[in-house]
FITI-173233 format. One line per field, with one value per residue (C-alpha): residue number from 0; residue in three letters; x, y, z. Coordinates in steps of 0.2 Angstrom, whole numbers. Layout:
<nodes>
num: [NUM, ...]
residuo: [ALA, ...]
x: [X, ...]
y: [Y, ...]
z: [Z, ...]
</nodes>
This chain:
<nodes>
num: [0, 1, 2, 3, 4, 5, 6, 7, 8, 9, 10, 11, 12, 13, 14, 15, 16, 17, 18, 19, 20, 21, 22, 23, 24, 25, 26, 27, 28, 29, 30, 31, 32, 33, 34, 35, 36, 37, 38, 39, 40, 41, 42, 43, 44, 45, 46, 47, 48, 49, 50, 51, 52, 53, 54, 55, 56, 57, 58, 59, 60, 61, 62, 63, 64, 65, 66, 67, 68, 69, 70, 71, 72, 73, 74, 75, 76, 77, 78, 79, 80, 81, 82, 83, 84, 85, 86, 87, 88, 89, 90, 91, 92, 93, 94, 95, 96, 97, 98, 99, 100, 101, 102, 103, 104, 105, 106, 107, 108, 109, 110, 111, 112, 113, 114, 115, 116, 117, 118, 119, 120, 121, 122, 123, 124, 125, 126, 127, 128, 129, 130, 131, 132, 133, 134, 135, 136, 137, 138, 139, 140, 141, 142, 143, 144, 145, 146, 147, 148, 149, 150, 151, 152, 153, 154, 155, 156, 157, 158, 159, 160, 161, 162, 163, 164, 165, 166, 167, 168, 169, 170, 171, 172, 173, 174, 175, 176, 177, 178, 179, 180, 181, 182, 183, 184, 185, 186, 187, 188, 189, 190, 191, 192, 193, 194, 195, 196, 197, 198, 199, 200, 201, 202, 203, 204, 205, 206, 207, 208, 209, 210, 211, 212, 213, 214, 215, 216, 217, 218, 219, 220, 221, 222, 223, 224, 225, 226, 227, 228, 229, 230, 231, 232, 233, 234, 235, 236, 237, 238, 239, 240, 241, 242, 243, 244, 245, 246, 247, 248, 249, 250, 251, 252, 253, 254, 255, 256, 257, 258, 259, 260, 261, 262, 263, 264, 265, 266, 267, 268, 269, 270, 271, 272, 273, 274, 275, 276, 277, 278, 279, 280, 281, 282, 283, 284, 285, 286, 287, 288, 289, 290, 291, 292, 293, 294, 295, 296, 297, 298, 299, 300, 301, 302, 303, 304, 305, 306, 307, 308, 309, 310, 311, 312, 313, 314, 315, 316, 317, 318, 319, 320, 321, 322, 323, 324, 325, 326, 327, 328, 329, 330, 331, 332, 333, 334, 335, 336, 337, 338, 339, 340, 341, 342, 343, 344, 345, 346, 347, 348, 349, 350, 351, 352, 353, 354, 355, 356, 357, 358, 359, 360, 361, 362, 363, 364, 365, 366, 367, 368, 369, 370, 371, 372, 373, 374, 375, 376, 377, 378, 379, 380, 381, 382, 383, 384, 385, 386, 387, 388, 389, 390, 391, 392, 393, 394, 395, 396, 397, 398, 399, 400, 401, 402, 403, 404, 405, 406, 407, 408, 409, 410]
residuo: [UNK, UNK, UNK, UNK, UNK, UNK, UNK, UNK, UNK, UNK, UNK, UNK, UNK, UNK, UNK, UNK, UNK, UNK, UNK, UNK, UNK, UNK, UNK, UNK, UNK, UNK, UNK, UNK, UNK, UNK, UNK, UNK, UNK, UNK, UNK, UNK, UNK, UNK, UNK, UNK, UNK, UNK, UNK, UNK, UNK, UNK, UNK, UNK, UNK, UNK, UNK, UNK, UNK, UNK, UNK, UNK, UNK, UNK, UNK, UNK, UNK, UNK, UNK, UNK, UNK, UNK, UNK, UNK, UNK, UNK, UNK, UNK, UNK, UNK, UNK, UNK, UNK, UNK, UNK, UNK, UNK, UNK, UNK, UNK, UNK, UNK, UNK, UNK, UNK, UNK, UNK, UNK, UNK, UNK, UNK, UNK, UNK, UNK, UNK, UNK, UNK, UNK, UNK, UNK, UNK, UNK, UNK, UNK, UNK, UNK, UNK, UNK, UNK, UNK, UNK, UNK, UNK, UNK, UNK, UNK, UNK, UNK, UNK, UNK, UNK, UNK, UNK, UNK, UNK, UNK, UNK, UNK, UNK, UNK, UNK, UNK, UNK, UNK, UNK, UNK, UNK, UNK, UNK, UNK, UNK, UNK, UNK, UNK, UNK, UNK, UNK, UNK, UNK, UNK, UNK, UNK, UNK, UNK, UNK, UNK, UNK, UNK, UNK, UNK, UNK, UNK, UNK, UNK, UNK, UNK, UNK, UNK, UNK, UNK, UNK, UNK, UNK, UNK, UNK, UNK, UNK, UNK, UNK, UNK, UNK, UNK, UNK, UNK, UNK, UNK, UNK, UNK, UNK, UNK, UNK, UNK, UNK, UNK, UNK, UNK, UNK, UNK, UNK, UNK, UNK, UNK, UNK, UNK, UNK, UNK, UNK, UNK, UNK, UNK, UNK, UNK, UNK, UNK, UNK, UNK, UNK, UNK, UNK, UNK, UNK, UNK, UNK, UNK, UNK, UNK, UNK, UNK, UNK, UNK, UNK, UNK, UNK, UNK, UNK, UNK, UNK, UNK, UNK, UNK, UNK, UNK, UNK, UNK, UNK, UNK, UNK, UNK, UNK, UNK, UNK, UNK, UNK, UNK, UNK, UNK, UNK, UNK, UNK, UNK, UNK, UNK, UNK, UNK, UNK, UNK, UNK, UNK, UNK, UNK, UNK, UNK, UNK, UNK, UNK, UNK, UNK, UNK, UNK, UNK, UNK, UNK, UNK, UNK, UNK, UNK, UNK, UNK, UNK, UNK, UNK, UNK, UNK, UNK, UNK, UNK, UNK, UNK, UNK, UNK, UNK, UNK, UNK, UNK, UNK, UNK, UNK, UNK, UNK, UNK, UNK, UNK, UNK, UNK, UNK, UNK, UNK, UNK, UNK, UNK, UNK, UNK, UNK, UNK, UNK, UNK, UNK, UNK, UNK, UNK, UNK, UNK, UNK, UNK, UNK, UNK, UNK, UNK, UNK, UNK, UNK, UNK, UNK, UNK, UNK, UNK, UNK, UNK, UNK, UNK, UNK, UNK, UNK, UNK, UNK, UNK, UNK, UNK, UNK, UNK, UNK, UNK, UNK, UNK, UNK, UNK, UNK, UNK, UNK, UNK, UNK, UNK, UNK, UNK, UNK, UNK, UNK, UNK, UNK, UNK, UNK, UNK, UNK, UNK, UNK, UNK, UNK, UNK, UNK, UNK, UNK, UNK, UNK, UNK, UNK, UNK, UNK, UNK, UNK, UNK, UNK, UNK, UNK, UNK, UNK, UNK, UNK]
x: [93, 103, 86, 76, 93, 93, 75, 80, 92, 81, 67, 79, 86, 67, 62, 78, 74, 56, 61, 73, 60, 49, 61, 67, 48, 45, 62, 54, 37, 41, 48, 66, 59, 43, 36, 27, 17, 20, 10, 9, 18, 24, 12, 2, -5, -12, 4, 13, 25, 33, 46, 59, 74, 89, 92, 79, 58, 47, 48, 35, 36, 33, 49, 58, 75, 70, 77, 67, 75, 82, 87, 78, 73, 57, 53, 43, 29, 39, 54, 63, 74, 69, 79, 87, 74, 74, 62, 55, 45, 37, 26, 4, 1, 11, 2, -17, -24, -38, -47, -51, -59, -63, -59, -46, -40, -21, -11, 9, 22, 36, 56, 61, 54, 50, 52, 35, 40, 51, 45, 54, 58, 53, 70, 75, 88, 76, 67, 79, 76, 91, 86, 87, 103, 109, 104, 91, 74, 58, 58, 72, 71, 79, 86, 95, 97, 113, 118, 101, 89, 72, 56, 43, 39, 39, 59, 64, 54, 62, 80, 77, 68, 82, 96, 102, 104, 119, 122, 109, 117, 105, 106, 97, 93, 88, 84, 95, 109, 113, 123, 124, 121, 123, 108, 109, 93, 86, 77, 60, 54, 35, 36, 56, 58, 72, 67, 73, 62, 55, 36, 38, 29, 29, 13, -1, -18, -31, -42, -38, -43, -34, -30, -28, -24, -11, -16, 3, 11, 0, 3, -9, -5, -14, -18, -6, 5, 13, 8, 15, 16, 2, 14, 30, 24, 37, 35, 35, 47, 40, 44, 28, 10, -8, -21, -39, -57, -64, -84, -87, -103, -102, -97, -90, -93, -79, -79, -71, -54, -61, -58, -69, -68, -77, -79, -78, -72, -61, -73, -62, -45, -39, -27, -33, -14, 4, 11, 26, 32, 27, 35, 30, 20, 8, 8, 10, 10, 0, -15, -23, -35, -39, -48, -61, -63, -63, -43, -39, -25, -15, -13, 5, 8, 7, -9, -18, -28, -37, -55, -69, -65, -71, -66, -71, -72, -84, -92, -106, -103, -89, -96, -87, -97, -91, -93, -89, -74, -64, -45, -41, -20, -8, 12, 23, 38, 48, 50, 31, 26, 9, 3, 3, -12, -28, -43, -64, -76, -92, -103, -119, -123, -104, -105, -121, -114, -97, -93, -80, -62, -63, -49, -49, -55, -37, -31, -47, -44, -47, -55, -51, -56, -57, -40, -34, -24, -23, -29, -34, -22, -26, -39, -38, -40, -49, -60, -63, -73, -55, -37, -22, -20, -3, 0, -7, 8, 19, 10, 13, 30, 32, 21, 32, 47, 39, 35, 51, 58, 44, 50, 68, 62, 55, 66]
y: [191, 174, 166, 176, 174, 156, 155, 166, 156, 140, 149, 155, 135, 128, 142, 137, 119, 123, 134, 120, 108, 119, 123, 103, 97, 108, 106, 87, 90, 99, 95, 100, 104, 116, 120, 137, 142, 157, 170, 160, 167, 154, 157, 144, 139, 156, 163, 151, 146, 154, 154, 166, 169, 172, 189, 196, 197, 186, 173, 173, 166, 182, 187, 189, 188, 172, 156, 141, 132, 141, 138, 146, 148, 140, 153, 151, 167, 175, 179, 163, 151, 131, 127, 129, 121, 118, 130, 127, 137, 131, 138, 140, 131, 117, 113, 110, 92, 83, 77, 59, 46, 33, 15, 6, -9, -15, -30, -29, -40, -41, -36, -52, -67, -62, -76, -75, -92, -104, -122, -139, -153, -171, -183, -200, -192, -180, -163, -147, -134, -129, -111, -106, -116, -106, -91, -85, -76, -71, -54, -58, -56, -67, -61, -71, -93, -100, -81, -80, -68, -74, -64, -78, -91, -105, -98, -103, -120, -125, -123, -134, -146, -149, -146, -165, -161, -149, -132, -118, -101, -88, -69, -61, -42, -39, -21, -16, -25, -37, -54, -74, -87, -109, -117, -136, -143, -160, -174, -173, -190, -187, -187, -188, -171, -160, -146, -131, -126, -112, -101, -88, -75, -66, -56, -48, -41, -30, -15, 3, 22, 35, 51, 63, 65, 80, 84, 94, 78, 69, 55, 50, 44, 32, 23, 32, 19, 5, -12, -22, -43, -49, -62, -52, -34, -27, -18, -28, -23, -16, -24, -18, -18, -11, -1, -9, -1, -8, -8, -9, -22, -22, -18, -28, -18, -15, -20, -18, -30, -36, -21, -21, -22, -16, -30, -28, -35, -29, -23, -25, -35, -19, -10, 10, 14, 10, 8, 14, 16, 6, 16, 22, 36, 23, 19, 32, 30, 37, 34, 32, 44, 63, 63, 76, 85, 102, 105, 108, 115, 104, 111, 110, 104, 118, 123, 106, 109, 101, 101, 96, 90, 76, 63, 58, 42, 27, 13, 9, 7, 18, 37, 44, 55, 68, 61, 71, 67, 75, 77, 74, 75, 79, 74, 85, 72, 71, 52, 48, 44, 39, 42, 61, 65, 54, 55, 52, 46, 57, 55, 45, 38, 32, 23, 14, 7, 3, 6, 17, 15, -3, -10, -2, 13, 19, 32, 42, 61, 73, 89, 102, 124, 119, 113, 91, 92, 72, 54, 39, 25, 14, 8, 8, -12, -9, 7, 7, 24, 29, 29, 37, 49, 56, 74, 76, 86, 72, 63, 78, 78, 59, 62, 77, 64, 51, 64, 69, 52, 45, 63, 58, 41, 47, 61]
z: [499, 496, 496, 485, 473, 473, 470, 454, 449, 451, 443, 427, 426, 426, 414, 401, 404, 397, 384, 377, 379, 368, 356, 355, 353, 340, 331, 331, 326, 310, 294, 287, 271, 265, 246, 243, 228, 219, 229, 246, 260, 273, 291, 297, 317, 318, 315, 328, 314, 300, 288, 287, 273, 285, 288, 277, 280, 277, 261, 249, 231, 223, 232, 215, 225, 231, 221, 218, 231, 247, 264, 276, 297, 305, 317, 333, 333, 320, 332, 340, 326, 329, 314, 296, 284, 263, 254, 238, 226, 213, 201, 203, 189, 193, 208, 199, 196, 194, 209, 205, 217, 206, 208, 197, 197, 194, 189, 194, 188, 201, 196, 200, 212, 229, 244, 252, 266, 268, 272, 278, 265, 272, 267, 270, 282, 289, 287, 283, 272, 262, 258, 277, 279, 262, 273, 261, 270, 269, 260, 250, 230, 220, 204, 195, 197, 189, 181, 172, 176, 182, 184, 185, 197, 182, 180, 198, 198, 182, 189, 202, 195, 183, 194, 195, 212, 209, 218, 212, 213, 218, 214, 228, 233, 252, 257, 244, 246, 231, 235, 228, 238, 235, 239, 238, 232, 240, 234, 243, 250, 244, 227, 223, 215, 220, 230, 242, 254, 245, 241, 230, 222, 203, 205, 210, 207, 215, 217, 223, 223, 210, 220, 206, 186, 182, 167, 166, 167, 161, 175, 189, 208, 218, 234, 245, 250, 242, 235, 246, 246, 260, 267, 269, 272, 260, 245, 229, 216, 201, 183, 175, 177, 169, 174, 171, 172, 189, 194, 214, 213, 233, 251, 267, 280, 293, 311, 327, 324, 305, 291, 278, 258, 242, 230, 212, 197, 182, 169, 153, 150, 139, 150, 155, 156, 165, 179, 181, 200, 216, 230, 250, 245, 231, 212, 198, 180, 163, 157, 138, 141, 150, 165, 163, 178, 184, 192, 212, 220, 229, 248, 254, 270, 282, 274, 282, 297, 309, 307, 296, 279, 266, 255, 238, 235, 225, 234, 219, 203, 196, 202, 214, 229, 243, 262, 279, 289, 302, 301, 319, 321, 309, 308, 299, 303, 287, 290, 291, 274, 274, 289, 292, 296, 307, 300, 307, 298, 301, 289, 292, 278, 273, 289, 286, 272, 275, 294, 291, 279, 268, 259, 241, 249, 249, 239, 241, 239, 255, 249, 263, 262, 240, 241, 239, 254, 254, 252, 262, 266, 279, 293, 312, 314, 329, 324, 307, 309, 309, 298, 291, 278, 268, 262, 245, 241, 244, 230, 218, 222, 215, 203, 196, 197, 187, 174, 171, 168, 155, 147, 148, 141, 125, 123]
</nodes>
């Protein structure tokens, strides 16, 4: 008898221990937050997880008890709580845009200089860099130089150059955090000028994918992540920038280790529209004109599956065409922005052309079940057949946001 009761009492310990495990890993795996459309209930995984209003049945958004935003539980097969989650509703109508896939280019203007390296000036007394020794870093923004405000790289270089050799104050933002710093310039022994030690950077240019047009907001999203400086890897802060009509005229094809690209040129200086933010999730702003198209609902997160999809994007010209791919893994982590879901080329004739996901290709809409449930962001480096993808209603969301504000702004 002791026996068989300490084999109960080792079997109950192992079977909490995996029960905590499974309640722990999916408490990990799911998001904090949820948005439902009027009409929608909250079930997905075959019914593995829902989403209850404490106390009550289960939420849908024609629940007219229900707010627009809620706290609700994540249940495990509709019966064991993983955790309190944020609810929102928002109405159908709000959630319809227009599928886009069309290539555009864009020309960004940075808020302020960012420091792209830092590089050893050859003296008399030796090499040293002052701006490292001033503490500034790669990354780094600067601001302002001697209290004025500077935006361009000409601003910066004509407060050295005429600094006498006296101390320059830099205004600088790093990650946020805003603070001056005394750089103390040197005469460089190659051609006598005073100098730093610094590469910076004002601008940039290039060619994308536009996700979607909401024709409610009269906004559009694009590329699915940031613009970001190639030197640095940070994002580049945003002063202001144009949308340009882009044609793709060709195609580098991607290789194991050696993405590809789509070339193409901008086809007329006259801006299409304006950007207006540069964040994680890509680049918003409006356009000068209505993108035609027949509206898509946008697929909340929990509606994505695994399984065969497609993508709508152009690689000739400026028309944009469906291809197969399968969505392979998905991450519902709220602090994965634009990598939630892993997705596989499958279509033949996509990969004859461009091995897989090219640079510019990013942005491109994923149709799933009628639904845009995301868009392209980047390449695996090593299997270009394969890359990320973030929630199209992650997009929306932003999208909403910066819709408000140009309201607020003419208002």
């Amino acid at each position: 008898m002791k026996r068989y009761l300490n084999f109960l009492t080792a079997l109950s310990a192992v079977l909490g221990l995996m029960f905590a495990t499974v309640l722990g890993t999916a408490d990990y795996f799911t998001a904090n937050s949820y948005t439902v459309t009027q009409g929608d209930s909250l079930s997905w995984n075959n019914g593995a997880l829902s989403i209850v209003k404490t106390g009550t049945p289960e939420v849908s958004a024609s629940t007219a008890e229900c707010p627009e935003s809620c706290r609700a539980e994540l249940m495990l097969y509709h019966t064991i709580p993983v955790k309190t989650v944020q609810l929102n509703i928002v109405g159908d109508s709000d959630s319809f845009v227009v599928a886009c896939g069309m290539p555009f280019g864009i020309k960004m203007f940075t808020n302020g200089v960012v420091i792209v390296g830092l590089s050893d000036i050859k003296t008399q007394a030796g090499a040293v860099n002052p701006a490292s020794d001033a503490g500034l870093q790669t990354g780094d923004i600067i601001l302002a130089v001697n209290g004025k405000t500077t935006d361009t790289n000409t601003d910066v270089e004509k407060a050295i150059e005429s600094c006498g050799g006296s101390s320059i104050k830099f205004s600088i933002n790093r990650d946020g955090q805003k603070f001056s710093a005394a750089v103390s310039p040197v005469r460089s022994e190659s051609d006598g000028q005073y100098k730093v030690g610094l590469w910076v950077r004002d601008s940039t240019a290039g060619i994308g994918t536009m996700t979607f047009y909401d024709p409610a907001g009269k906004c559009f999203a694009g590329l699915g992540h940031g613009i970001c400086d190639s030197d640095t890897g940070r994002l580049m802060p945003l002063l202001s920038g144009d949308v340009v009509p882009v044609t793709i005229s060709g195609i580098t094809k991607g290789l194991k280790g050696t993405p590809g690209e789509l070339r193409g040129y901008f086809t007329d200086e006259m801006a299409d529209g304006t950007l207006f933010e540069n964040v994680a999730s890509g680049v918003y702003g409006t356009l000068n004109k209505t993108v035609e198209g027949k509206p898509v609902k946008v697929a909340m997160k929990q509606e994505v599956k695994t399984g065969p999809a497609q993508i709508y994007t152009t690689i000739s010209g400026n028309t944009p065409k469906l291809y197969s791919i399968e969505i392979e893994k998905i991450d519902y982590r709220d602090g994965v922005q634009s990598k939630n879901l892993i997705l596989h080329i499958t279509d033949q004739q996509l990969l004859s052309q461009t091995g897989g996901i090219v640079q510019g290709m990013s942005g491109s809409p994923i149709i799933q079940d009628g639904k845009l449930v995301g868009a392209v962001t980047h390449v695996f480096v090593n299997d270009p057949t394969r890359g990320y993808g973030i929630f199209a209603e992650s997009m929306l969301a932003e999208s909403k946001n910066v819709s408000k504000q140009e309201q607020k702004l003419a208002s």
